[in-house]
C-alpha positions as CSV (number, residue, x, y, z in Angstrom):
1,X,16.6,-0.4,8.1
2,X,15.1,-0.9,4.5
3,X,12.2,1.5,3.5
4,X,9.7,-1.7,3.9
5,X,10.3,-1.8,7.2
6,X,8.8,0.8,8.4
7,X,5.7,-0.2,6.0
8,X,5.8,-3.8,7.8
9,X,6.0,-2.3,11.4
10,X,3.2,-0.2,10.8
11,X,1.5,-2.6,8.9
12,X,1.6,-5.0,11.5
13,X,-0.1,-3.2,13.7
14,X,-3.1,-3.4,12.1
15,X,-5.6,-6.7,12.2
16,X,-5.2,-9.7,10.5
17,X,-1.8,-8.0,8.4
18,X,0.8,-10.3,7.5
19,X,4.2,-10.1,5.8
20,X,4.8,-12.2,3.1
21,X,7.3,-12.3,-0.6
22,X,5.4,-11.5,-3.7
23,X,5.3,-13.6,-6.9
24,X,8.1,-10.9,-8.3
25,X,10.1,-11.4,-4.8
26,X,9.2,-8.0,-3.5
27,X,8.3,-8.0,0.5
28,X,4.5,-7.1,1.0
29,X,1.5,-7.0,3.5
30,X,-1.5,-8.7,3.1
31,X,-4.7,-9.8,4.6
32,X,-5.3,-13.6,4.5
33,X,-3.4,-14.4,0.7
34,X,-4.4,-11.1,-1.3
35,X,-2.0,-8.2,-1.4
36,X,-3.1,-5.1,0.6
37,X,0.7,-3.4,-0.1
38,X,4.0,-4.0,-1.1
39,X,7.5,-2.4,-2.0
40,X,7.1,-1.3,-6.0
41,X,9.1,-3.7,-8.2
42,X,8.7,-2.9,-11.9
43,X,11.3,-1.1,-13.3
44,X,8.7,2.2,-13.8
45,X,8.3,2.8,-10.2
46,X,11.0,4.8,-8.1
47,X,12.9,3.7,-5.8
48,X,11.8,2.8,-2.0
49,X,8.0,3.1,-3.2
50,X,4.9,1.0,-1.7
51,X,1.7,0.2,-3.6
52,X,-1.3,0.2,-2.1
53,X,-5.4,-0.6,-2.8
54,X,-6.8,3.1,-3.6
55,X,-10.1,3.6,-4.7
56,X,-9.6,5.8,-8.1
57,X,-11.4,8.6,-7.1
58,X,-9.0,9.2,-4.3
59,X,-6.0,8.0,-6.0
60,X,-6.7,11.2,-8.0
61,X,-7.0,13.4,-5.0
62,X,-4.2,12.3,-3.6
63,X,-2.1,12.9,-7.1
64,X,-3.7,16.1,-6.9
65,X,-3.2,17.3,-3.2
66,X,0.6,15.5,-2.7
67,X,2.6,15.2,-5.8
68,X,5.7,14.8,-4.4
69,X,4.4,11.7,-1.8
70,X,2.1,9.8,-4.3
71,X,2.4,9.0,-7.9
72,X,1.4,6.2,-10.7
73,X,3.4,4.8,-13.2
74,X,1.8,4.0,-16.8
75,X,2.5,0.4,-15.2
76,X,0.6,1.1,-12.4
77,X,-2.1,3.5,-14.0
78,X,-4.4,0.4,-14.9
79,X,-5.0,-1.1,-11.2
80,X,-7.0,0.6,-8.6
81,X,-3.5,1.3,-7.0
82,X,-1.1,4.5,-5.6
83,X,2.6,4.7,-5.1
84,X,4.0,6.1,-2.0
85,X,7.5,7.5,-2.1
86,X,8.1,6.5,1.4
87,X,11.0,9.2,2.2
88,X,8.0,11.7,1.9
89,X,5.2,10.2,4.4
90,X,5.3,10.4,7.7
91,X,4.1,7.4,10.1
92,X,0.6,8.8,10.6
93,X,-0.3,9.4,7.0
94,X,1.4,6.5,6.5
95,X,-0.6,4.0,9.2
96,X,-3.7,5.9,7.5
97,X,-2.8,4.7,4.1
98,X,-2.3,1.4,5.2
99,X,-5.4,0.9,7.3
100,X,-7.5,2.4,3.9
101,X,-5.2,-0.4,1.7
102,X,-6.5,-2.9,4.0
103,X,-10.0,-2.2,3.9
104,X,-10.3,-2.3,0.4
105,X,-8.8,-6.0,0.5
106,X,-11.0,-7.1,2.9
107,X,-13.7,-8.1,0.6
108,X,-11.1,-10.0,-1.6
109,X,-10.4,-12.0,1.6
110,X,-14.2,-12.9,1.9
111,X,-13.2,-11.5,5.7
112,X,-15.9,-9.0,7.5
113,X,-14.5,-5.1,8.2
114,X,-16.2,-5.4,11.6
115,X,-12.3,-5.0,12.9
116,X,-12.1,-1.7,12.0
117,X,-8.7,0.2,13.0
């Protein structure tokens, strides 16, 4: 089992989620054709990390509240985006990450968020 796969299982089980291969070749989930996660591929995020839509308010929370789970790169910094070590989340706070990733690319998606998980 790779680290992604227990981003896709989850990740499936939330509406209108598929899997797909990034531009970069990195496995990610997304919601119609626009990203909602996938497994970190530039060279300045660790190992075994997802990205994932987060509003930049709580991105900072998050840095704030759980170090040692979520992070940003100076890559990263500039997109409305958190990384996830995934050894350090559980599957809750993980399906909760997820779920908030896809909201946030629903209106990319010109999709309603009447599906709510």
């Amino acid at each position: 089992m790779t680290a992604f796969d227990r981003a896709r299982r989850i990740g499936l089980t939330l509406p209108d989620v598929t899997v797909a291969t990034g531009y970069d070749g990195a496995p990610r989930l997304q919601v119609g054709s626009c990203f909602m996660a996938a497994l970190a591929s530039h060279s300045s995020a660790e190992p075994d990390s997802l990205v994932v839509r987060a509003e930049p308010a709580d991105r900072e929370l998050l840095l704030e509240d759980a170090p040692d789970t979520y992070y940003v790169s100076a890559y990263y910094a500039r997109h409305p985006v958190v990384l996830i070590r995934l050894a350090r989340i559980g599957d809750a706070a993980l399906r909760e990450m997820l779920s908030i990733s896809r909201r946030l690319t629903l209106p990319k998606t010109g999709r309603s968020n009447r599906r709510r998980t």
